[in-house]
C-alpha positions in Angstrom: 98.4 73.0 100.4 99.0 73.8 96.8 95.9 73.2 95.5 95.3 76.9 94.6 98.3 77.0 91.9 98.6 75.9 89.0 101.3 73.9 87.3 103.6 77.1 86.8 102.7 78.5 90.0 103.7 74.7 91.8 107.2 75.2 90.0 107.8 78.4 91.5 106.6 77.6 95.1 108.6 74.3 94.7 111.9 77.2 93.6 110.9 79.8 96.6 110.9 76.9 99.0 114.2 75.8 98.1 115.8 79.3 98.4 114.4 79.2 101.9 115.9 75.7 103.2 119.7 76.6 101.6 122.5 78.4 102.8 121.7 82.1 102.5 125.2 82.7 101.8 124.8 80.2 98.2 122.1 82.1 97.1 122.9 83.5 93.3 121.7 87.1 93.1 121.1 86.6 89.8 118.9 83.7 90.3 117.0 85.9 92.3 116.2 88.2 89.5 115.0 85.9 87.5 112.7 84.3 89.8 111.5 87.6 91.1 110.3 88.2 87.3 108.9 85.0 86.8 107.0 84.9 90.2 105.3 88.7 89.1 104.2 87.8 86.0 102.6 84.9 87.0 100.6 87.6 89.6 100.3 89.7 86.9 98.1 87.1 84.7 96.0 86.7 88.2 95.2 89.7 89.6 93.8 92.8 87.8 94.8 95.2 90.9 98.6 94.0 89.9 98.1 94.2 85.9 96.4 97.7 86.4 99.3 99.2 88.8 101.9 97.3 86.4 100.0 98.8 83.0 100.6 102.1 84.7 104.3 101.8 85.0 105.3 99.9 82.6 102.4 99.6 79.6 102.9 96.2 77.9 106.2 95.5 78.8 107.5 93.3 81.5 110.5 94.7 84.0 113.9 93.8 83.0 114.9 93.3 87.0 113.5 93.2 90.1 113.7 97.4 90.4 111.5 97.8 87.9 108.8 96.2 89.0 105.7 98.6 90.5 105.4 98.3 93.9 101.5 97.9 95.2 101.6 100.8 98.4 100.2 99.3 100.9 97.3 101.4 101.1 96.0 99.5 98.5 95.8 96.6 100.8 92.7 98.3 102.7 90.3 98.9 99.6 90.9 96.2 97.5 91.8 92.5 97.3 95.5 91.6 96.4 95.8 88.1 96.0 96.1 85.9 92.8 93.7 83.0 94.0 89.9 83.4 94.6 88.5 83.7 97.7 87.3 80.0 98.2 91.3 79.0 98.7 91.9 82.0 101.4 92.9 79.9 104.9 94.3 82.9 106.7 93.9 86.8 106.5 96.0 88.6 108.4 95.2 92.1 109.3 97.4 95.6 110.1 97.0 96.9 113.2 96.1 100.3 114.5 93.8 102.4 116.2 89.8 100.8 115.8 88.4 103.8 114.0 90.3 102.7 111.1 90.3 100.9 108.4 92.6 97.7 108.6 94.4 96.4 105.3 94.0 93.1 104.5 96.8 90.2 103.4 95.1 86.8 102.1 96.8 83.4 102.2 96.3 80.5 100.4 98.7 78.5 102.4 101.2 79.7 104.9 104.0 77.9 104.3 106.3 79.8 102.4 105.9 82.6 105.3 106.8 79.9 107.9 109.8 78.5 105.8 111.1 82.2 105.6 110.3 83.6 109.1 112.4 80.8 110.4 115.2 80.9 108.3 115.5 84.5 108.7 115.3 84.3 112.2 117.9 81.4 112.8 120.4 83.8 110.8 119.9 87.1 112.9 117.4 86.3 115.9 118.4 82.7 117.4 121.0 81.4 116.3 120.8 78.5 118.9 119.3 75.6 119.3 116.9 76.3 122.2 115.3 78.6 124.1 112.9 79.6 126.9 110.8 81.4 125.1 108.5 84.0 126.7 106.3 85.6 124.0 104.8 88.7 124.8 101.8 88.9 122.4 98.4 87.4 121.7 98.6 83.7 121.5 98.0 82.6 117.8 94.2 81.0 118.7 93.1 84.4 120.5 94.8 86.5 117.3 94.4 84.7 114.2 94.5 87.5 112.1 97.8 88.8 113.9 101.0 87.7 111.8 103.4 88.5 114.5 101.6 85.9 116.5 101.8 83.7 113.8 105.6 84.6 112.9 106.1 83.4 117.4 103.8 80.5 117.2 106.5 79.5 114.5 109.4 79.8 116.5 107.8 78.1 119.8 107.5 75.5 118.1 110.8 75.2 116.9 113.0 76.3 119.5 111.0 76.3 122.9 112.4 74.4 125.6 110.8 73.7 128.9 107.1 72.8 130.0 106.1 76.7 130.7 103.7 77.8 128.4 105.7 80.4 126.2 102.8 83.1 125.3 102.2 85.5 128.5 99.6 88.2 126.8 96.1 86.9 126.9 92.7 89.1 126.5 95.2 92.1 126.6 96.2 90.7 130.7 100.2 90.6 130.7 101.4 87.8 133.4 104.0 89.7 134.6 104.6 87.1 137.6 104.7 84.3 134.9 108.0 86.2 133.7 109.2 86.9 136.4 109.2 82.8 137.4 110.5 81.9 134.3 113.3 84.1 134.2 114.0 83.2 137.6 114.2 79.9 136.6 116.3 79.9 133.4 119.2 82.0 135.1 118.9 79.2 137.8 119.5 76.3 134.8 121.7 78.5 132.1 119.0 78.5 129.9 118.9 81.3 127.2 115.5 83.4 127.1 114.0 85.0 124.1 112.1 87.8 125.1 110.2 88.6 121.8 106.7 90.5 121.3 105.5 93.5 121.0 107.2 96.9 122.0 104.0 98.4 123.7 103.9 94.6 125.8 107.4 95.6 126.7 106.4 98.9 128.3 103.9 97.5 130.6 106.2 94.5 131.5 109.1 96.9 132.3 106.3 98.8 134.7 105.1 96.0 136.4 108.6 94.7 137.3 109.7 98.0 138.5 113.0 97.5 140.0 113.2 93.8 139.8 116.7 92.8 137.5 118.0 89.8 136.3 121.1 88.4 134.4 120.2 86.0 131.5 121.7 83.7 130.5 124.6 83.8 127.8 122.8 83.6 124.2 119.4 85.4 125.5 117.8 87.7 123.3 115.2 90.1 123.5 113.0 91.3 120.6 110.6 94.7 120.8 108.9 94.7 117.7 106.4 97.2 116.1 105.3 101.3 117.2 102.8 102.9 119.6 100.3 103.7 117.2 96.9 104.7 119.0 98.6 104.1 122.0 98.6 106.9 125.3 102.2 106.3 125.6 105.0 106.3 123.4 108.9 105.6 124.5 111.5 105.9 121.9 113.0 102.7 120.7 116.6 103.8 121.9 115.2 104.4 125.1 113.1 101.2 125.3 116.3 99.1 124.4 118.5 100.6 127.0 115.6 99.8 129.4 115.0 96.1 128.5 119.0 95.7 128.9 118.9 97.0 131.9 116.1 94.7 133.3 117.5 91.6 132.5 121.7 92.5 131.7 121.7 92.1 128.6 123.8 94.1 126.1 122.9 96.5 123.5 123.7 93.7 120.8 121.4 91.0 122.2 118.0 93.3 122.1 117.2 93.1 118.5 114.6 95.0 116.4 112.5 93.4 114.0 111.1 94.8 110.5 107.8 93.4 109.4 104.6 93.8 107.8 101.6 92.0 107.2 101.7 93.0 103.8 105.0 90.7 103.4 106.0 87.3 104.2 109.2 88.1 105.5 111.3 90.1 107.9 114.5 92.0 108.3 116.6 92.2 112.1 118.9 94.6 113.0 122.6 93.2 112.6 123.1 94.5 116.0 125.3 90.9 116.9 127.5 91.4 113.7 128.6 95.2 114.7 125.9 97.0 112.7 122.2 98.4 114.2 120.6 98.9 110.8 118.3 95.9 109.2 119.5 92.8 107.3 117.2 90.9 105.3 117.4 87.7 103.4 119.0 87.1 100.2 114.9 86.9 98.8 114.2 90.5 99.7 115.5 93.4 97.9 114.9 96.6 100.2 115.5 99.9 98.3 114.6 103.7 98.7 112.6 105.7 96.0 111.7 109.5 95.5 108.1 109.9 97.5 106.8 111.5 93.7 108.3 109.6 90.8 108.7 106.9 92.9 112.5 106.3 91.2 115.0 104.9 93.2 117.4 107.3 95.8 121.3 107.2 95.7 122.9 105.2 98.7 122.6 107.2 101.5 119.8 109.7 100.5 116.3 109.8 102.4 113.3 108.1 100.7 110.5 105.7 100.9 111.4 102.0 101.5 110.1 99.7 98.8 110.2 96.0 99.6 110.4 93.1 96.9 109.8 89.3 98.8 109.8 86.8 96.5 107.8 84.5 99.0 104.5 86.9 98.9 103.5 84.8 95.8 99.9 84.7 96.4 99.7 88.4 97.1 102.2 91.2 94.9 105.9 90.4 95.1 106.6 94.2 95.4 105.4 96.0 97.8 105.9 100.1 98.4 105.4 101.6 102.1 104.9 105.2 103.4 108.1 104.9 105.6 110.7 106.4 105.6 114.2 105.2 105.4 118.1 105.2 104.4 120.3 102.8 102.7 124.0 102.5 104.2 126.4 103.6 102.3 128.1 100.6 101.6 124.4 98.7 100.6 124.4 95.7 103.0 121.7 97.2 105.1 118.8 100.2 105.9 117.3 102.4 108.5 114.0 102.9 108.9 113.3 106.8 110.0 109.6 106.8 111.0 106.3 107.2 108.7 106.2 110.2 105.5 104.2 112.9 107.8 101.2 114.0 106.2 98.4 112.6 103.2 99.7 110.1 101.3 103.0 110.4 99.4 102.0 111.8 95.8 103.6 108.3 93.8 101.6 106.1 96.5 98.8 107.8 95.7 99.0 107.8 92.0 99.5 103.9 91.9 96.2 103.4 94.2 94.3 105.1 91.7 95.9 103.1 89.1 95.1 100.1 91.3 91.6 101.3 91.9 90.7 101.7 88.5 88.6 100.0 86.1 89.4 100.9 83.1 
């Protein structure tokens, strides 16, 4: 499994590892830093897209804290390889999504399990909480979509906290077994069970249509998780909207139908803290989420509009820092963010500027 790294690389996996198996709440910030530095220069020395975006920012020097360093834009991800291991070691690539006229960016692994480790973590803390589920997953199954890291992030979490003998994953080929969820939920408000409803918020739509008026009451401790847009799709409902009308179907309140922030550029995820009073995302102790100016790409005030730039420590075979096109908002008092939708038009001028930096060969 570790075969790719070397003795320095081991001793970080071996440190990112055990930030993911402790108690979020012992985590020292501080520590964080400093691992956060250590894991990007190690990229640094392995990956001339990093050293090149890096040389950009920062010349010779290395970054002081995590906020300094350069963020790869994601972009980047669909015209060149980001990964600090050659191809030989890749096991997994996961791919983004979108329409199929596009071009897809492209996240290599080495080994998966620092993404497993965190997933799980993260979603004990904000997603479920308890010790078992019926799980109905409404995505691809991870054999029919290996390149799919939501169906790898479920897979995951089947195997950890599904109960039952039904067979969890109810997408296959693009079909939706709407009667299989039906019989399950049936079922599990029969025996108390809790359900987690988690896949994909398009999935959601067509379930929602083909129970029409059909409504349940879930058991205490169900959850429900819509995840991702409507990108190249006919039909788009606002995520407001699509909560209300998931609740609705199966009574459950507002604070157990949780959203989900992910990428398959990272290897971790943030939830809304919906359960603990607040609808913005929370993120592990291993992630620093912040908001920079769309030219400069500096960092925004607390509170002021900008594009979300994502440091996880566990991408260590890829770039630890990684900057989006989306838009978002720090709260005020820094313990979470809001994610307002994508920058509209080409790509914002500081993302642009680092791709070329990226892109270059001299």
């Amino acid at each position: 499994m570790s075969r790719w790294l070397d003795e320095e690389g081991r001793g970080l996996r071996a440190r990112l590892m055990a930030l993911a198996a402790g108690p979020m709440e012992q985590v020292d910030s501080t520590a964080v830093e400093v691992l956060g530095c250590a894991v990007f220069a190690w990229q640094r020395a392995r990956n001339a897209v990093l050293d090149r975006i890096a040389s950009g920012a920062l010349g010779d020097r290395a970054p002081s804290c995590l906020a300094e360093i350069p963020g790869v834009p994601t972009d980047v991800f669909k015209v060149a390889r980001v990964a600090c291991f050659p191809e030989a070691s890749c096991e997994r690539v996961f791919e983004t999504s979108g329409t199929t006229q596009e071009v897809h960016g492209r996240h290599e692994f080495a080994d998966l399990s620092l993404y497993a480790a965190a997933a799980e973590t993260a979603a004990a803390r904000w997603l479920l909480p308890g010790s078992g589920y019926r799980c109905l997953l409404l995505a691809e199954p991870e054999d029919l979509a290996p390149t799919s890291s939501l169906s790898f992030m479920l897979a995951r979490f089947a195997a950890r906290w599904h109960q039952g003998s039904t067979d969890p994953w109810v997408v296959r080929r693009a079909a939706l077994d709407s009667a299989a969820v039906a019989a399950v939920v049936t079922a599990a408000c029969g025996d108390g069970m809790p359900v987690a409803l988690l896949g994909t918020s398009f999935s959601f739509v067509h379930l929602l249509d083909a129970l029409r008026d059909r409504r349940w009451r879930l058991p205490p401790g169900s959850v429900a998780m819509p995840t991702g847009g409507f990108k190249g799709r006919s039909r788009e409902i606002e995520p407001g909207v699509l909560r209300g009308m998931i609740g609705e179907a199966f009574g459950l309140v507002e604070a157990d139908v949780l959203g989900e922030y992910g990428m398959t550029e990272l290897s971790s995820q943030g939830y809304e803290a919906r359960r603990e009073g607040r609808a913005s995302y929370r993120v592990p102790p291993w992630v620093r989420v912040s908001m920079v100016d769309a030219v400069t790409l500096r960092e925004v005030p607390r509170g002021e509009v900008g594009l979300v730039r994502i440091v996880d420590l566990m991408n260590l075979g890829s770039s630890v820092a990684i900057q989006t096109s989306d838009l978002g908002r720090i709260d005020a008092d820094g313990d979470g963010f809001v994610v307002l939708g994508r920058a509209p038009g080409a790509t914002p001028r500081g993302c642009a500027r680092a791709m070329d930096a990226a892109l270059s060969s001299g």
